[in-house]
N, C-alpha and C positions, 0 to 999 in steps of 0.2 A: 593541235591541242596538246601533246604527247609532250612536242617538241619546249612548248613554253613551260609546261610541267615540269618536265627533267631540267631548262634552262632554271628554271625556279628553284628545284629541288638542290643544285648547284651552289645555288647563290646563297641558301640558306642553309647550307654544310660549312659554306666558308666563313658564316656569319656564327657561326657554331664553334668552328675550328679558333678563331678571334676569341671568342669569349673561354672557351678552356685553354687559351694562350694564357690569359691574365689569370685564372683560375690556378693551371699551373706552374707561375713565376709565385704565386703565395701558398703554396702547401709544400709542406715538411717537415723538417723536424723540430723548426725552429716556431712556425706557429706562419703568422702575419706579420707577427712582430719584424722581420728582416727586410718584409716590402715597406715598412713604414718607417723603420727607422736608414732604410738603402741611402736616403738623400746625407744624411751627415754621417753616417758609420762607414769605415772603410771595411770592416769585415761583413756586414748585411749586404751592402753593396757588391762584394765578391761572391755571397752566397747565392744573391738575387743572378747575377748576372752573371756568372764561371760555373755555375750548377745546377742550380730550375731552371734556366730561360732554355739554352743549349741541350736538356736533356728536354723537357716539353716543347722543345720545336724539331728536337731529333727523332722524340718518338711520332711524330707528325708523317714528316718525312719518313721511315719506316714502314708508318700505317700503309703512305701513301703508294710505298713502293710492294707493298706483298697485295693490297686491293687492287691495283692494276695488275701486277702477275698473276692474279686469283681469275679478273675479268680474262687475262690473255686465256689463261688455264681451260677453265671451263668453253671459252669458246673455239679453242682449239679442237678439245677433246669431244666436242659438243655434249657434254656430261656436267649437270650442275652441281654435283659432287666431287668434280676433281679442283686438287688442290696444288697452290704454286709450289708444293715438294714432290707432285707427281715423278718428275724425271730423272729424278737421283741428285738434284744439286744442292738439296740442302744436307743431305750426309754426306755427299763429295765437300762441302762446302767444312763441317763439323771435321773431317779428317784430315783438311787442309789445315786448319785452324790447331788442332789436336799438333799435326808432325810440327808446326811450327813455333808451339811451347813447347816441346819435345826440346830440339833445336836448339833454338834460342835463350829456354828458361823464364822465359816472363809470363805474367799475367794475362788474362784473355780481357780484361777489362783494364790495362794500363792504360792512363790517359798522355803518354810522349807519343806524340805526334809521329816519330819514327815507328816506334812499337806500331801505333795502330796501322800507320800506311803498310808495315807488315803481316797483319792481321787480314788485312781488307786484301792485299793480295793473294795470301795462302787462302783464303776462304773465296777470291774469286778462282784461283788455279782450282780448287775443288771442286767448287760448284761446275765449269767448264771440263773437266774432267768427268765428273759425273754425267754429262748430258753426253761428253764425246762416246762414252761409252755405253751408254744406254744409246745410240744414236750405229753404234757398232751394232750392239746385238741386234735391233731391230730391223740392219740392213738399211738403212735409209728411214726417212721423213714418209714413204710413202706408204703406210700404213698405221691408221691409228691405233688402232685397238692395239698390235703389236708395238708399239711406240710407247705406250702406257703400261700394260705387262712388263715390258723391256726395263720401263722406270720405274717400276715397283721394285723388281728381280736387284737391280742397280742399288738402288736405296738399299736393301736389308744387305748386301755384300759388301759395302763402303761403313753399311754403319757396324757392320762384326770388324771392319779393319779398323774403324776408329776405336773400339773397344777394347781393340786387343793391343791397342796400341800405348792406352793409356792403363792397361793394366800392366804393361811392361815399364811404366813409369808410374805406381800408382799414388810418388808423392803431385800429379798432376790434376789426381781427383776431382778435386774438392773446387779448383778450380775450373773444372772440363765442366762440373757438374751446374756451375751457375751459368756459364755458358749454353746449357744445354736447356738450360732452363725458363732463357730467355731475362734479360734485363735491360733496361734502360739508364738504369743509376751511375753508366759511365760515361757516356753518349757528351761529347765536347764537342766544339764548335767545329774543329777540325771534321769529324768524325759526319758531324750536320751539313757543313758545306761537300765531303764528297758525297752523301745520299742524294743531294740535291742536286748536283750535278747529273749523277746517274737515274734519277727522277724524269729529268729535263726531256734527258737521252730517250729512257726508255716510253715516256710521253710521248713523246713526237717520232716514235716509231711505233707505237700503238695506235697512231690516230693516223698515220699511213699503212699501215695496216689493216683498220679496222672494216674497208669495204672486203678486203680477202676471208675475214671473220663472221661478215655479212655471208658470203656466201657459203660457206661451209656450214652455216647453217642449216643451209636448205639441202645440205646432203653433199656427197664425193661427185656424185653426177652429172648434180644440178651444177655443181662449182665448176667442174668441167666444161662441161656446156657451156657456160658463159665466158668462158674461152680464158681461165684464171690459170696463170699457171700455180700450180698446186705445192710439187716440190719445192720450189724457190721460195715459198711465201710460208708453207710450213715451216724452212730452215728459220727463215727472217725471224718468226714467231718465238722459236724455241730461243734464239739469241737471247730476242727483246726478256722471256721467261728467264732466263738463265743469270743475265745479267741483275733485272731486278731483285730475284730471289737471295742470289750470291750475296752482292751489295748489306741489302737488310741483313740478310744472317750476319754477316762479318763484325755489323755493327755492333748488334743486340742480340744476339742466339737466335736460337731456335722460339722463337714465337707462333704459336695454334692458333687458328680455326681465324683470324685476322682475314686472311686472302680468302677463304672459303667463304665465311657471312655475308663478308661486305658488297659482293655482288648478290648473295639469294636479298641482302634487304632494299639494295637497290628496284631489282626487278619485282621485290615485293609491291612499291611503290608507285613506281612508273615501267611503262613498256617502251623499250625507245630502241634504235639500233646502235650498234657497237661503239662505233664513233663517240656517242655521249655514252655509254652504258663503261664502257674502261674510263674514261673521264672521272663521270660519277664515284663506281666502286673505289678508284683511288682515294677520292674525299672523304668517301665513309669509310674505308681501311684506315684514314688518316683519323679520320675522328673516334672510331673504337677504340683506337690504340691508345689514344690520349687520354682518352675517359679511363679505360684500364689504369693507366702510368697513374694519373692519378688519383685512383681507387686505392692502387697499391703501396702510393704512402701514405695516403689518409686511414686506411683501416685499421693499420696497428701502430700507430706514430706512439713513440720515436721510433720502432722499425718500421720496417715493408715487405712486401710479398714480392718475391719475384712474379714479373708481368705476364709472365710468360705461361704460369699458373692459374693467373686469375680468367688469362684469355681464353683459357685449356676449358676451366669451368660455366664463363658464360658460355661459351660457344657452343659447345658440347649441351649444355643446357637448352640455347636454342633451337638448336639441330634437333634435339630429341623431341621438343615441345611442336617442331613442324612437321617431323615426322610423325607425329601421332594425331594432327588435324589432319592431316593427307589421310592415317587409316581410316581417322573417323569420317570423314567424308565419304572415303570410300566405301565405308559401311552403309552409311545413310542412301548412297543410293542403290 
C-alpha cells in the first residue's frame, strides 16, 4: 500500500512540476503577452525561450538537486533537521565562488558559458574543500555526531574567509550579496544542462545507496550487524551530499530551508524507504523551488524577490508552524 502511495505521490509531483513548467514559461515581466505573441515575434520568442523556459526548468533541477542532498542529509545524520549545508560545502562553495570574482572580475551571475563553467568549478573546489576538511577534523566518516559538529565548526570558518575576503574587495559586494541570496534570474540552458547532468549522477548514487540509508536507520549497530560496511558507504554518501549541494550553489546561491522541507513534507505524506523517500524529496525540492521562482516574479512584477528570500520565509514559516503542532501535541497528551 505505501509503495503505490509514494509510486503515486511521484507521479503526481511530476504532473505538478509539467504544469508550473508552462506556468513558468508565461510569468514576468512582460505579462503573457510574450507566450502569445512567441509564434511571430522574434523578441517574445527569445524572451519565452533564452529566459523563462531555462530559468524554470533550472530552478527545477536545483529544487531537485538540494531535495535529494536534504533526503541524503537527514538520512545520513539520522536527524530530521539536518540540512544539505550541514558539512561546510555550501560556505566552501560561497568562498569558492567569492576568490573567483576576486580573480577574475566578473559577475556571479554572468550568463558566458566560460564564466559560468568557472563559477561551477570554483564553487565545486569549495564545496569539496569544505567537506575535505570537515572530513579532516572529524578524523574520518566514522562518527556522526562528530562529523556534524566538525561541519558546523567548518561552515562558520569558510564563511568568516569568504567575508573577509570580500571585504578586502568590497567593490564585490553587491554582487556576493545577490549571490548569497540565492537567484534563479540567471540560470541558462548551459547552467540547466550541467545541474542535470549532476542530478542524473547524484540519482543513481542515491538510489545505490539508499539500502546503506536503510540501515543506518535502524542504528550504527544494527548497520553493523548486517554486515554494511559503514566507512565506505558514509564516504559514498558525503560525495553524493557534496556534489549535489556544490552543483545547486554554483548555480543559483545560497537557497534555504528547499533541502530541509522537501523531505519532512514527503514523510508527512507517505512512509516508505529511502529508495523512494530521496526519489520523492527530489520532486518536491523540485517543485517548491519552482513554486518559489515563480512567486518571486509574480509578487512584485515588473521586479522580483530574490528566491532565495521567499524560500528563507516559507520554510522557516513552515518549520515553525510544525514545530508548534509537535508542542501542542505534546501538551495534549
Amino acid at each position: 500500500m505505501n509503495h503505490r502511495r509514494a509510486d503515486g505521490l511521484g507521479l503526481l509531483l511530476l504532473l505538478i512540476a509539467v504544469g508550473l513548467a508552462l506556468l513558468g514559461a508565461s510569468v514576468g515581466s512582460t505579462g503573457f503577452d510574450s507566450v502569445l505573441q512567441a509564434h511571430r515575434d522574434p523578441v517574445a520568442w527569445q524572451i519565452v525561450w533564452d529566459i523563462r523556459l531555462p530559468r524554470t526548468l533550472g530552478s527545477w533541477v536545483a529544487g531537485a538537486l538540494l531535495g535529494l542532498a536534504g533526503a541524503v542529509a537527514q538520512g545520513l545524520f539520522r536527524n530530521p533537521l539536518a540540512d544539505p549545508y550541514l558539512l561546510g560545502s555550501a560556505s566552501g562553495a560561497a568562498l569558492g565562488v567569492a576568490m573567483f570574482l576576486v580573480l577574475m572580475g566578473v559577475s556571479p551571475f554572468a550568463t558566458e558559458w566560460v564564466i559560468r563553467l568557472g563559477l561551477t568549478g570554483g564553487a565545486f573546489l569549495g564545496a569539496v574543500l569544505g567537506v575535505l576538511l570537515t572530513l579532516l577534523l572529524a578524523k574520518g566518516v566514522q562518527h556522526t555526531l562528530r562529523l556534524l559538529l566538525a561541519g558546523v565548526i567548518v561552515g562558520v570558518v569558510l564563511g568568516a574567509a569568504k567575508e573577509l575576503v570580500m571585504l578586502a574587495r568590497p567593490d564585490f559586494l553587491q554582487s556576493m550579496q545577490a549571490f548569497m541570496l540565492g537567484s534563479t534570474a540567471y540560470v541558462g540552458w548551459y547552467a540547466c544542462a550541467v545541474m542535470l547532468v549532476a542530478w542524473l549522477g547524484c540519482m543513481a548514487g542515491a538510489w545505490l545507496l539508499a539500502p546503506a540509508l536503510d540501515g543506518l536507520s535502524l542504528g550504527e549497530f544494527t548497520a553493523a550487524s548486517l554486515g554494511l560496511p559503514l566507512q565506505r558507504l558514509r564516504a559514498a554518501l558525503v560525495v553524493v551530499l557534496a556534489l549535489a549541494t556544490g552543483t545547486a550553489v554554483a548555480q543559483t546561491g545560497l537557497i534555504a530551508f528547499v533541502g530541509l522541507a522537501a523531505p519532512h513534507l514527503v514523510r508527512s505524506v507517505v512512509k516508505t524507504n529511502h529508495g523512494r523517500l530521496v526519489w520523492l524529496s527530489s520532486l518536491m525540492g523540485a517543485g517548491l523551488l519552482m513554486v518559489a521562482d515563480i512567486l518571486a516574479r509574480w509578487m512584485l512584477v515588473p521586479q522580483e524577490l530574490p528566491v532565495g528570500v521567499l524560500t528563507a520565509v516559507l520554510g522557516g514559516s513552515y518549520l515553525l508552524w510544525l514545530m508548534h503542532r509537535r508542542v501542542a501535541g505534546t501538551r495534549m497528551l
